[in-house]
Structures are given as structure tokens and as C-alpha cells.
Backbone as CSV, one residue per row, in Angstrom:
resi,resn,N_x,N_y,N_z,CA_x,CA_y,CA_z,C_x,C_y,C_z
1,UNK,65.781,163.929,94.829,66.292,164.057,96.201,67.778,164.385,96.151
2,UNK,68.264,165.305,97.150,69.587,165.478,96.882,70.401,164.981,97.547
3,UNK,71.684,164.671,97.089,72.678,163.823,98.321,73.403,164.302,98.936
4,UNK,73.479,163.214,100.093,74.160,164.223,101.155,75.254,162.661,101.733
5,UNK,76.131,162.861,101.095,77.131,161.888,101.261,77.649,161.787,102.918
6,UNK,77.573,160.576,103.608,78.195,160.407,105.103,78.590,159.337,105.510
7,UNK,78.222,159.543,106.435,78.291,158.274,107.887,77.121,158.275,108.432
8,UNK,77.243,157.229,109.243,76.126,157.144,110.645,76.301,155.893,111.443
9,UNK,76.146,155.471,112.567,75.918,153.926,113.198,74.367,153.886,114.027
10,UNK,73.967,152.740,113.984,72.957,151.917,114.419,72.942,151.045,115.435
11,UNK,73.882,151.374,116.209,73.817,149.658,116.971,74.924,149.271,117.102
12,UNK,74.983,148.214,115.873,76.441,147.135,115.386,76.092,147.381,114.644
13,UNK,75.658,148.551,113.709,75.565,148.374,112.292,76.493,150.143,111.900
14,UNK,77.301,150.086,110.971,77.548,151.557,110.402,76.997,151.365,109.237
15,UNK,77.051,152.598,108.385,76.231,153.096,107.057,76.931,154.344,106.642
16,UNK,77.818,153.930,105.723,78.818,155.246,105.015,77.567,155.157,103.648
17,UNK,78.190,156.449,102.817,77.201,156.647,101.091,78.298,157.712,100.712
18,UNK,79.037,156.769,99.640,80.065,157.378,98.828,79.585,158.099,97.333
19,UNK,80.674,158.942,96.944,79.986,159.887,96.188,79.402,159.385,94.978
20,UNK,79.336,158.131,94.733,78.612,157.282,93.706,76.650,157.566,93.986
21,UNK,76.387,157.350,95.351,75.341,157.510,95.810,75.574,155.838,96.328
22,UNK,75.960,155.444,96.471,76.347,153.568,96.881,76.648,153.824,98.793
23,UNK,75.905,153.478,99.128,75.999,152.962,100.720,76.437,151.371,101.226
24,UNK,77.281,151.582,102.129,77.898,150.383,102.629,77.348,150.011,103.891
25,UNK,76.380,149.664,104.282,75.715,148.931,105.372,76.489,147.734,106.092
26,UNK,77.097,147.955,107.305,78.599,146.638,107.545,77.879,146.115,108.684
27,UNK,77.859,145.149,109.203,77.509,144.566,110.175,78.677,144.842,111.240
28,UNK,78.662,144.546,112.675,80.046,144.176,113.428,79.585,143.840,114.925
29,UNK,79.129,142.564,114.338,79.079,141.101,115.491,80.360,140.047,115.723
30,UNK,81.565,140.261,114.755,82.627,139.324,114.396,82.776,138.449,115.214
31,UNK,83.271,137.228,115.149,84.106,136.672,114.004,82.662,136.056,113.429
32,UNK,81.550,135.977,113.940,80.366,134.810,113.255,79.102,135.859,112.544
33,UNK,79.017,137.181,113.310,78.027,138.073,112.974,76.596,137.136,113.108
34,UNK,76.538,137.076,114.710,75.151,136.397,114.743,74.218,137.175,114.562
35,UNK,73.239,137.285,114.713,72.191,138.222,113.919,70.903,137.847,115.499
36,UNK,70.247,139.123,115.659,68.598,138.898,116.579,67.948,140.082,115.933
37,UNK,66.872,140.184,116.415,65.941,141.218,115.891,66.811,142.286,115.857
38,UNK,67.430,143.005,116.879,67.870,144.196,117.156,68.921,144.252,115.859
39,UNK,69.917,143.941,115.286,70.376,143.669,114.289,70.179,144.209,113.090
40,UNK,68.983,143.023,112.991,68.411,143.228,111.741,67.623,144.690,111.466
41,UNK,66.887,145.075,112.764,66.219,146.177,112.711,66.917,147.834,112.170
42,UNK,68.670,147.160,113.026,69.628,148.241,112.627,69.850,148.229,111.296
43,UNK,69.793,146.963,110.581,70.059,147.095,109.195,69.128,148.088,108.543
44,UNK,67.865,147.388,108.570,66.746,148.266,108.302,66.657,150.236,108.519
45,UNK,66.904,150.523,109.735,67.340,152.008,109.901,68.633,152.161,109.243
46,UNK,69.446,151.821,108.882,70.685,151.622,108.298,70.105,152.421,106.439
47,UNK,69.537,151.241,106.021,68.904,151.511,104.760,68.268,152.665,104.895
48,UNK,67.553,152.848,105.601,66.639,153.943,105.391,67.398,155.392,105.345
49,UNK,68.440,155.271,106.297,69.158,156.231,106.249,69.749,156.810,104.745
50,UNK,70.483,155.484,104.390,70.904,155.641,103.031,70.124,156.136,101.962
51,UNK,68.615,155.964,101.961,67.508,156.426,101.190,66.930,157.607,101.293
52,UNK,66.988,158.232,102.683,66.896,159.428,103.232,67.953,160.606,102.480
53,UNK,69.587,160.230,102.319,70.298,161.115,101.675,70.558,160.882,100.339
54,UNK,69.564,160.251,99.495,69.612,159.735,97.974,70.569,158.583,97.800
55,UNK,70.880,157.684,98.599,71.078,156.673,98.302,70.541,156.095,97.300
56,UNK,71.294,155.112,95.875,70.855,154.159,95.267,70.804,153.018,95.216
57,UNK,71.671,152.470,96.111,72.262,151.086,96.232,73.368,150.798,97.429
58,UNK,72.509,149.723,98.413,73.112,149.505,99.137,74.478,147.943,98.934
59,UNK,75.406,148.207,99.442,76.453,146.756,99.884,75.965,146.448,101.042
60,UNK,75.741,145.009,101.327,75.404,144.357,103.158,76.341,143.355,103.141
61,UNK,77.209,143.638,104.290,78.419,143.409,104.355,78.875,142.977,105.937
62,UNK,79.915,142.763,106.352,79.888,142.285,107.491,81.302,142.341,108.297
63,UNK,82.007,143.002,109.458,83.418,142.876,109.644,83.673,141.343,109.996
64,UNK,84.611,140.998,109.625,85.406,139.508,110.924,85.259,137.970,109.269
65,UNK,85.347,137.302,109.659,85.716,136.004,109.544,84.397,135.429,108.504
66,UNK,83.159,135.640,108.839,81.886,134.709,108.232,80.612,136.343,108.112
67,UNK,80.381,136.143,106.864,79.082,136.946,106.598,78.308,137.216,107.979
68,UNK,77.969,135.868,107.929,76.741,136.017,109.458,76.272,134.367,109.473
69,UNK,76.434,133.862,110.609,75.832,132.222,110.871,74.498,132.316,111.856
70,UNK,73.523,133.680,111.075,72.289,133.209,111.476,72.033,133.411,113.229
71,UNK,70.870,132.785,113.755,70.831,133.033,115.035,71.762,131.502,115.764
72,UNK,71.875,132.274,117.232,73.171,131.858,118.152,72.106,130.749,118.749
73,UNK,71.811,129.709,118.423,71.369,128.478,119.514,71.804,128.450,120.458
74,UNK,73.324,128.560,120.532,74.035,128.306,121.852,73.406,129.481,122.941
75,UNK,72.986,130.381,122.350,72.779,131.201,123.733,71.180,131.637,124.404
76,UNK,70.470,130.573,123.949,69.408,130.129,124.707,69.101,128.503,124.349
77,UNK,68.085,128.357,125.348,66.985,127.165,125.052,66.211,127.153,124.690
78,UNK,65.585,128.157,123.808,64.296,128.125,123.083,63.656,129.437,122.703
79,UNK,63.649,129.613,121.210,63.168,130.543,121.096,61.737,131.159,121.038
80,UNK,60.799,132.018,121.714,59.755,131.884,121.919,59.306,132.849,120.732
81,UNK,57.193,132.730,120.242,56.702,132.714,119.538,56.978,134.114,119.034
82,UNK,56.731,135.431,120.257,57.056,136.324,119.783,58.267,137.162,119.322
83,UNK,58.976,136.123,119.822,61.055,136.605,119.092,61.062,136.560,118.056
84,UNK,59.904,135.312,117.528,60.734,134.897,116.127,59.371,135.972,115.526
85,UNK,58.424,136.093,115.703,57.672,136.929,115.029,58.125,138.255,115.031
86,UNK,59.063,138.929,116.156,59.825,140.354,116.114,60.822,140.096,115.060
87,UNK,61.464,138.958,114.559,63.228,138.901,114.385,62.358,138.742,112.643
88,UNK,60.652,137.909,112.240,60.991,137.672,110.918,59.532,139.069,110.258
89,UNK,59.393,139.932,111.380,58.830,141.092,110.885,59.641,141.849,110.425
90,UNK,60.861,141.893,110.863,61.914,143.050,110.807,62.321,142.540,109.503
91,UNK,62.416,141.570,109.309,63.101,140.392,108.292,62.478,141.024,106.543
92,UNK,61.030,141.677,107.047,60.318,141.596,105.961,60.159,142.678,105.822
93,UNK,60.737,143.842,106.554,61.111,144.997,106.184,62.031,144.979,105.108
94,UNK,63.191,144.254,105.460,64.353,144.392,104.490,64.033,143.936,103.227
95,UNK,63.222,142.949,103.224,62.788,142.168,101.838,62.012,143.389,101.245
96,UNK,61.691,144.535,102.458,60.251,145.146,101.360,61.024,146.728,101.501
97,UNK,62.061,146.852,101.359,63.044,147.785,101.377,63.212,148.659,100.679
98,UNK,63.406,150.110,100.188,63.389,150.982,99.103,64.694,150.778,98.133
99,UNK,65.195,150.173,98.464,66.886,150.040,97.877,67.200,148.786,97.444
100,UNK,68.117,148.847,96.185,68.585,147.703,95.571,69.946,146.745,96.813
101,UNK,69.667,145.807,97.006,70.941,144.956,98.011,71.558,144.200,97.466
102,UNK,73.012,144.408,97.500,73.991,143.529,96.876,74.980,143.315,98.366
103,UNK,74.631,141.581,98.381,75.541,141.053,99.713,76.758,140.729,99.475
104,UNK,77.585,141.371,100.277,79.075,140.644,99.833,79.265,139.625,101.249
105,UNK,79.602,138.341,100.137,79.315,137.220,101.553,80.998,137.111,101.541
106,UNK,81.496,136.940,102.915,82.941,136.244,102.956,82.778,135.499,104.474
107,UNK,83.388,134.555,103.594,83.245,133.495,104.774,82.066,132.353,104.970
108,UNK,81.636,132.466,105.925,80.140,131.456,105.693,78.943,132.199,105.977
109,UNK,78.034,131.949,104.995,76.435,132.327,104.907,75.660,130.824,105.625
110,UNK,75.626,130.783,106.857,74.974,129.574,107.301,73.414,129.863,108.082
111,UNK,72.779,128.846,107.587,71.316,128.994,108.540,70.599,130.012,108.041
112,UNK,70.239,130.962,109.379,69.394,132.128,109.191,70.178,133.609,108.463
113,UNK,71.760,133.300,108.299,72.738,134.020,107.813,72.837,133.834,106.389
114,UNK,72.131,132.632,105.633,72.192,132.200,104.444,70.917,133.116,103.896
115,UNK,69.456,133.360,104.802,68.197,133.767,104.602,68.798,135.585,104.066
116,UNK,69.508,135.487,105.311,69.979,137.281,105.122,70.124,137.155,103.890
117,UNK,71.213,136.738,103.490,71.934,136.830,102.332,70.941,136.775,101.134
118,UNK,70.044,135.900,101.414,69.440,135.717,100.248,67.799,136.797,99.848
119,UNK,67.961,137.263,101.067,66.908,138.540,101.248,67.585,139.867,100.580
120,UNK,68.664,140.035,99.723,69.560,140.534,99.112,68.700,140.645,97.971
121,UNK,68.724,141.587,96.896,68.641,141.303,95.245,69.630,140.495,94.505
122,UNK,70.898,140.909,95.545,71.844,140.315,94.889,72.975,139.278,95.987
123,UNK,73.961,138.213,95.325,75.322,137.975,96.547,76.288,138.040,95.682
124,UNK,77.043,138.698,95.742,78.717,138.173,95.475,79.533,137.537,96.867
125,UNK,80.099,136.558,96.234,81.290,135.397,96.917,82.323,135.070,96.365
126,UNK,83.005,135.206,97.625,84.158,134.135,96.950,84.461,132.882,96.794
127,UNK,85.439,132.176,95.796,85.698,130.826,96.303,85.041,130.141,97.036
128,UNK,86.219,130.776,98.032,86.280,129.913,99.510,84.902,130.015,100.144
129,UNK,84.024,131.272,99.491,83.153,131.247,100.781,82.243,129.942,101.020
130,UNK,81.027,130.067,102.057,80.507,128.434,102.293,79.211,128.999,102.967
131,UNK,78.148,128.128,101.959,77.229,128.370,102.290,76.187,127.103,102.713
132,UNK,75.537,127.127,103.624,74.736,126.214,104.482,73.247,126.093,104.707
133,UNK,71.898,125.503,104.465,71.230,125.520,104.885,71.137,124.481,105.951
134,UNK,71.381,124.713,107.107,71.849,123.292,107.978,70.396,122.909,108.956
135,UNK,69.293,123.264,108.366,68.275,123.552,109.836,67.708,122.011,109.810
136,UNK,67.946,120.856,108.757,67.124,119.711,108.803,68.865,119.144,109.738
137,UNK,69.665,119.158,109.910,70.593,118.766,110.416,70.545,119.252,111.735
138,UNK,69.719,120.468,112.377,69.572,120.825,113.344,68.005,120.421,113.997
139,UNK,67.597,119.356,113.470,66.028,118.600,113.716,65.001,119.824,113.330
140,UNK,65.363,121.278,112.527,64.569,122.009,112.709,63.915,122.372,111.209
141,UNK,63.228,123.616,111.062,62.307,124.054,109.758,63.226,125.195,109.541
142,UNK,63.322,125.286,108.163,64.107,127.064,107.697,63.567,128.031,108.466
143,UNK,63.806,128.943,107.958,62.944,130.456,108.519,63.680,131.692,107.807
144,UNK,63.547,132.728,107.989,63.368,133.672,107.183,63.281,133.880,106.011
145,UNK,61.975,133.338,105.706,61.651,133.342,104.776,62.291,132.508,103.347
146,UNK,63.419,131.520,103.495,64.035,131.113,103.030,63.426,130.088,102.182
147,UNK,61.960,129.574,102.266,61.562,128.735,101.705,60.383,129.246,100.307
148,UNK,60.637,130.718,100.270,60.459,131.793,99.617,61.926,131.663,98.194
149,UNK,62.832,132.317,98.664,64.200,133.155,98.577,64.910,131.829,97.910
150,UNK,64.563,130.936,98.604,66.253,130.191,98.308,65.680,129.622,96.545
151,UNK,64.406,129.002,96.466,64.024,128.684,95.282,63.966,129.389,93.892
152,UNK,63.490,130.704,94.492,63.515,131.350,93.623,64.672,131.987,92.801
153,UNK,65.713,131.628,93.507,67.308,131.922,93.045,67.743,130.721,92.388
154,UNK,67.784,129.533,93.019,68.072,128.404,92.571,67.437,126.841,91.938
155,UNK,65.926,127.396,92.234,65.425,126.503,91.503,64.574,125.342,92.680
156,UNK,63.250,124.634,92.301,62.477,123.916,93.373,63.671,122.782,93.634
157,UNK,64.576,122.205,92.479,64.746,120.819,92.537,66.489,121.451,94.005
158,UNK,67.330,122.143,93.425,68.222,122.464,94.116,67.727,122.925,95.297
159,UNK,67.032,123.543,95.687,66.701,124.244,96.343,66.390,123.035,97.592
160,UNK,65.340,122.019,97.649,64.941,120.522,97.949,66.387,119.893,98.683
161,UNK,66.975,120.066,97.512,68.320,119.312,98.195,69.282,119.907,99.225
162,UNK,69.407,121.950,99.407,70.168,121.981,99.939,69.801,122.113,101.241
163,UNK,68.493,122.044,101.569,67.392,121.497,102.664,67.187,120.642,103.251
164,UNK,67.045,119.800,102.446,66.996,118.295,102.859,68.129,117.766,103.852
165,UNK,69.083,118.128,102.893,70.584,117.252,103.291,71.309,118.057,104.204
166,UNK,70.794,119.680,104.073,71.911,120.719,105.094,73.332,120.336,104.702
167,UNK,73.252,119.860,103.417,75.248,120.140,102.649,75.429,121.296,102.839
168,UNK,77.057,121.702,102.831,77.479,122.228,102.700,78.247,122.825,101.173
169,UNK,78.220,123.775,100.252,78.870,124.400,99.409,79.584,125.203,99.301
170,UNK,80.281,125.555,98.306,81.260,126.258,98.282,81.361,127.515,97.169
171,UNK,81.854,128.634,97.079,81.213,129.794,95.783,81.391,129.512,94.451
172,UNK,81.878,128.745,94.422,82.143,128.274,92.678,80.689,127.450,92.556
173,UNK,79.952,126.251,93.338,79.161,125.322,93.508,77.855,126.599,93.649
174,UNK,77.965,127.424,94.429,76.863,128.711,94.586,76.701,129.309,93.107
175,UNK,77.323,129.549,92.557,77.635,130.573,91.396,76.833,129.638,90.308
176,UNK,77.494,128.175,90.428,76.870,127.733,89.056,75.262,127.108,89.155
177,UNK,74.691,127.292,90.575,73.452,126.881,90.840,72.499,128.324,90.844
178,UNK,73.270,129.523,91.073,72.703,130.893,90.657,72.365,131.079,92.585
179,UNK,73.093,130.329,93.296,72.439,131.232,94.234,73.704,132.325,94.681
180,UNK,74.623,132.744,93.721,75.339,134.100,93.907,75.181,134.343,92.758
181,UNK,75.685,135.564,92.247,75.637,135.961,91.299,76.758,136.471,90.505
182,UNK,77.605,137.040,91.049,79.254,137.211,90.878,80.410,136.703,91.615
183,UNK,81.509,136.091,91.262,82.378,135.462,92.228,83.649,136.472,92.309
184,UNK,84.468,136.878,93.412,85.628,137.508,93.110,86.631,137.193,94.561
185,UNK,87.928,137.292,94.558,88.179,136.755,95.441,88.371,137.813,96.443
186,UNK,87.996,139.451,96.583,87.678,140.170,97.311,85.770,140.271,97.099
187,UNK,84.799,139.924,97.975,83.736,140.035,97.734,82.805,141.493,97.799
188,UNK,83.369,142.109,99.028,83.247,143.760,99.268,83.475,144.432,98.221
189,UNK,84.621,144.274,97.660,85.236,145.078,96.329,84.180,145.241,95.411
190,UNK,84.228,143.477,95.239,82.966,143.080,93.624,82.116,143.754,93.870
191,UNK,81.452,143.871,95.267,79.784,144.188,95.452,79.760,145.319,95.193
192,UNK,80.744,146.181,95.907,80.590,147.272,95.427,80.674,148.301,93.759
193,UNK,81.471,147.177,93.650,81.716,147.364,92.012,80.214,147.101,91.065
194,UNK,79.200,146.398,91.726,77.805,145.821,91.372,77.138,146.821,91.699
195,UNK,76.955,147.615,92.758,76.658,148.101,93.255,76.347,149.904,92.651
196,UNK,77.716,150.228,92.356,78.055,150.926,91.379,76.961,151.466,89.720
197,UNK,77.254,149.792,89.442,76.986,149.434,88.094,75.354,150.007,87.840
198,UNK,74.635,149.275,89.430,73.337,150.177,89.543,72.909,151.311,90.190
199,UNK,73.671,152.198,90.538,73.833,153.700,91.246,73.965,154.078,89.758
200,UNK,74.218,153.632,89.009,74.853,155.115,87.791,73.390,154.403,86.583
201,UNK,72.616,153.850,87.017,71.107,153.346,85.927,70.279,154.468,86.540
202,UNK,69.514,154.926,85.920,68.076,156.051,86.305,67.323,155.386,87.247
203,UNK,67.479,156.021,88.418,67.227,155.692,89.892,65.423,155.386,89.990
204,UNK,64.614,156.481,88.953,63.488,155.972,89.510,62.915,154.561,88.392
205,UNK,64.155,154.509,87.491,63.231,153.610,86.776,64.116,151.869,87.697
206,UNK,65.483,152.581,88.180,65.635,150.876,88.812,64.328,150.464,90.455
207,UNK,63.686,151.662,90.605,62.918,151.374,91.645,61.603,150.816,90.941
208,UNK,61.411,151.102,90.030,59.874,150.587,88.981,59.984,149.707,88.996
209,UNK,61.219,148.806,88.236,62.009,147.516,87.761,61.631,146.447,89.201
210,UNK,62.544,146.793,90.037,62.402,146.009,90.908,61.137,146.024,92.174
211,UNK,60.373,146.795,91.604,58.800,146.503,92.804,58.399,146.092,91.843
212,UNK,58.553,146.050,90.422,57.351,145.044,89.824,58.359,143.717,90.161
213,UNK,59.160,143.358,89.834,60.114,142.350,90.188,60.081,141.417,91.089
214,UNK,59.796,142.697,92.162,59.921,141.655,93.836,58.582,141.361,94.559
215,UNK,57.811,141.995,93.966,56.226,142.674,93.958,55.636,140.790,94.547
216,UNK,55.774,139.837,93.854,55.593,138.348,94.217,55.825,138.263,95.687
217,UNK,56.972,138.154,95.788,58.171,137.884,97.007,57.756,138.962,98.367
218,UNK,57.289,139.764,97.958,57.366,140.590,99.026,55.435,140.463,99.604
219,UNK,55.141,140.291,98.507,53.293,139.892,99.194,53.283,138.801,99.538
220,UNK,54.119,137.525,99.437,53.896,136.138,99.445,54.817,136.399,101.410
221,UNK,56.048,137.171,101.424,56.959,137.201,102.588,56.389,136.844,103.733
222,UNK,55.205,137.560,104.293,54.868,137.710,105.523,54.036,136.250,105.690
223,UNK,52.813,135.740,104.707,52.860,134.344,105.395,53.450,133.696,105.160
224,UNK,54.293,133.444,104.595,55.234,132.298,104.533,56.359,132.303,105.892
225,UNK,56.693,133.411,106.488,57.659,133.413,107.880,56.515,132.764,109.019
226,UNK,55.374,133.258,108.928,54.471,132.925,109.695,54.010,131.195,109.637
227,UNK,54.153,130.741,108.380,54.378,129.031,108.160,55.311,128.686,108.953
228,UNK,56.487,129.109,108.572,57.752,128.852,108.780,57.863,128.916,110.378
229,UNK,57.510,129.733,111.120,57.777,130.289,112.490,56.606,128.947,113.030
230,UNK,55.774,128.503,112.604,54.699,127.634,113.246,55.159,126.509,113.281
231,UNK,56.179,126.361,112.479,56.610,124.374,111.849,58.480,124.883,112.869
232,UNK,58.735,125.909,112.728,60.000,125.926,113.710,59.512,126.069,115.610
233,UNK,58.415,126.285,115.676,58.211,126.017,117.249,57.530,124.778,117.349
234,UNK,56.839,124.280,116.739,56.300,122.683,116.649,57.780,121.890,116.829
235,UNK,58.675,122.012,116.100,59.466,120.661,115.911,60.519,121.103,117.380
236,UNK,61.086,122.588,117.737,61.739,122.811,119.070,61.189,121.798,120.074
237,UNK,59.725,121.099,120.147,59.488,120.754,121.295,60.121,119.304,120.770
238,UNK,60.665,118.922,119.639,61.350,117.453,119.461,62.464,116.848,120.304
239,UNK,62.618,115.927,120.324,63.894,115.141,120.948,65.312,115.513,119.727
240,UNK,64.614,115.093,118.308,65.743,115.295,117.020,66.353,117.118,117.098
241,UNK,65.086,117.730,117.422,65.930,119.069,117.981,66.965,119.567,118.928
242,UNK,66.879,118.638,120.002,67.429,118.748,121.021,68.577,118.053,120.685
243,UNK,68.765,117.403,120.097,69.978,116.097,119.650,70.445,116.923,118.699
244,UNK,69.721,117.869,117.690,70.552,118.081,116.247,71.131,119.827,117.044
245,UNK,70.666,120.716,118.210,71.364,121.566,118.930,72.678,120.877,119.656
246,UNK,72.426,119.509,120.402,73.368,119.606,120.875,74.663,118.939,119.843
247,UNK,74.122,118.027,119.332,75.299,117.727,118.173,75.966,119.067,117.823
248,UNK,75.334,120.230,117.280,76.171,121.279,116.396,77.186,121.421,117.422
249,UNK,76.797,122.328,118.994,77.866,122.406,120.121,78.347,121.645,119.924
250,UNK,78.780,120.288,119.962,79.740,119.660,120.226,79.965,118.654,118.827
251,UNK,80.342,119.971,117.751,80.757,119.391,116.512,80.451,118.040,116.503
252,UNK,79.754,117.568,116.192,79.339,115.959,116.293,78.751,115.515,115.378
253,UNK,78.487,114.566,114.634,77.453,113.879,113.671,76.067,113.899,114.611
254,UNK,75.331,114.700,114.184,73.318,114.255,114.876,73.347,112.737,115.018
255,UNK,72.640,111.934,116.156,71.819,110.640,116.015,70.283,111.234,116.379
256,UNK,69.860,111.206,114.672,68.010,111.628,114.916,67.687,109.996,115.356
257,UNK,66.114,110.459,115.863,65.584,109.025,116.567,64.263,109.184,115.595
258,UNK,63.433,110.536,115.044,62.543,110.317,114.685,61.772,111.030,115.963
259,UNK,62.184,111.094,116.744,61.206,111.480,118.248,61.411,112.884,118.412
């Protein structure tokens, strides 16, 4: 396929492909980059684009302050059956994507922003950055696919804990548990520098590599969001949900009741 080096936008999403064959897929929701179907979907046409003009490798990236903190609670009361089935179909596009993904996280990867990230092949972070699975702190169940993704990067036993507890970490603490993969204190830079590294490998054999690779992950994807989406509208109808939403608004410690 031949390249045809550009631009384009989606939405909130742009998509440059520099003469490496490396595409930069940026988000621009700032300062939090909340994420809904429409979003994600742009990501998705985003990629494709990049694959369309011989793209080899995408960066997913983000303008402002935090990678992406996932979906916005604050701006409803409840998300219904078929949102989350639009927001984790789209979800499983990206997982089942023609292109290698290297995330450059800065800032915080929290929640459903941590799933993005980890729906990546790859993350580079920095330091400082901070990453969250906070959904048992929010009375709720993961979702995108994260109960997939996060293990398989870091392991059943880590993986348990950063679930359980909804701690918070930091990229040095990410790095040595493997759920990043390179640390630098520009993360865009690194990724792209990763990014690079696999644009210049023989394009059809890094596509062989990684469908036998992801080949698990990507047949297992679709029921497992569909678990996931059944145990996250079951527990919404909780009291601990309603307590662990409104705690986050109003920065607060949760009081779960169990109810």
C-alpha cells in the first residue's frame, strides 16, 4: 500500500502520519479527556484512516492535563443498557484494530480512561503520571473490558488488588508491575519514539505477530464487556453506588453500607 502522509479530524479527534509511516491519533476533550461512544468511535475512524494511507503504527494521545478519566458520572444519572453496549462495541473495535497502539499517558489514566489505555499494545508514562482503577470505590464493576486487559499486563494477583482497593499509582509503581512499558518524562516523545521502533519492522510480518498475539484477547473481548456491562447496571441500582458517585463529586471518603 502506498503512503500518503497527512492530516485529518474526526470529531475531537485529529490524525496526522509522519513520514516514518507513524500516525498520531490526539484526543481534545481537555483538561480530563472524558471519553462516550462518539469519541471512541472517532478514535476508531481515526485509525482506520491511518491504515487507509499505509500507516504502521499508531501514538493515542491526548491534549490538556490527564490522558483521559474515563466516562463523566457527573453528567448523568445513569447509564442505560444500550450506551454502554454502543460505548463497549466501539471499545472492541479498537481492541480488534489493524494497527499496532502505543499510548502516551500524561497525567491520569483513571477508570474507563485506564481501560483505554490499556486497550493499547502498548503505554508509555511518566513519573508523575497516575493511574486508577477506582470503580470498587465508586460502589461499581470495571468495564471496558478491563477485567480482560488489566491482568494480562500485570498479572491475576496485582491486577485483584488494583480493583479491589481502587489505589492509586504512580509511573515508576506502573512500570515495575508491567502495566506501562516505557517511562520518560516527555511521554508523547517516548511513544513516538516506540512507535517508530515498530514502523521501520516488516509491516506485514508485525501484523502476523500481533493477530496471533492478540488473537486470545480479542475473541474473549466481546463477552467479557457484555459480563461486565450486566454486573455494572445491576450494582447502579445500589445505595453504595449512589454514595461511592456522590462521594467522588464531593471529593469525599465513600461511607459503603453494603446496600
Amino acid at each position: 500500500m502506498s503512503a500518503e502522509p497527512g492530516a485529518g479530524a474526526f470529531g475531537d479527534v485529529t490524525v496526522s502520519l509522519d513520514d516514518r509511516l507513524v500516525a498520531e491519533v490526539e484526543m481534545h476533550r481537555p483538561p480530563a479527556n472524558y471519553f462516550d461512544a462518539a469519541l471512541l468511535a472517532a478514535v476508531v475512524e481515526a485509525v482506520a484512516w491511518a491504515d487507509g494511507r499505509g500507516g504502521r503504527a499508531v501514538v493515542l494521545c491526548s491534549e490538556g492535563r490527564h490522558f483521559c478519566a474515563g466516562l463523566d458520572f457527573g453528567s448523568t444519572d445513569r447509564l442505560e443498557s444500550d450506551v454502554l453496549a454502543t460505548l463497549y462495541g466501539t471499545a472492541r473495535q479498537l481492541v480488534d484494530g489493524p494497527l499496532p497502539l502505543v499510548a502516551a499517558v500524561q497525567g491520569a489514566a483513571v477508570g474507563g480512561g485506564l481501560g483505554l489505555a490499556l486497550a493499547a499494545d502498548f503505554r508509555v508514562a511518566a513519573p508523575g503520571s497516575r493511574f486508577t482503577a477506582n470503580f470498587a470505590r465508586l460502589g461499581f464493576h470495571q468495564g471496558f473490558g478491563i477485567s480482560l486487559t488489566l491482568p494480562a499486563v500485570v498479572g491475576q494477583q496485582a491486577a485483584l488488588d488494583l480493583l479491589t482497593t481502587g489505589r492509586r499509582i504512580d509511573g515508576a509503581e506502573a512500570l515495575a508491575i508491567g502495566l506501562v512499558d516505557r517511562l520518560d518524562e516527555d511521554p508523547r516523545a517516548a511513544a513516538h519514539r516506540l512507535a517508530g521502533e515498530i514502523a521501520g519492522s516488516a509491516p506485514q510480518a508485525v501484523r502476523a505477530i500481533r493477530s496471533t498475539l492478540r488473537a486470545d484477547l480479542v475473541a474473549r473481548f466481546g463477552a467479557m464487556v457484555d459480563h461486565e456491562r450486566d454486573e455494572q447496571l445491576r450494582l447502579m441500582d445500589t445505595a453504595d453506588f449512589r454514595e461511592g458517585i456522590a462521594a467522588s463529586l464531593a471529593r469525599r471518603d465513600p461511607r459503603f453500607t453494603g446496600g
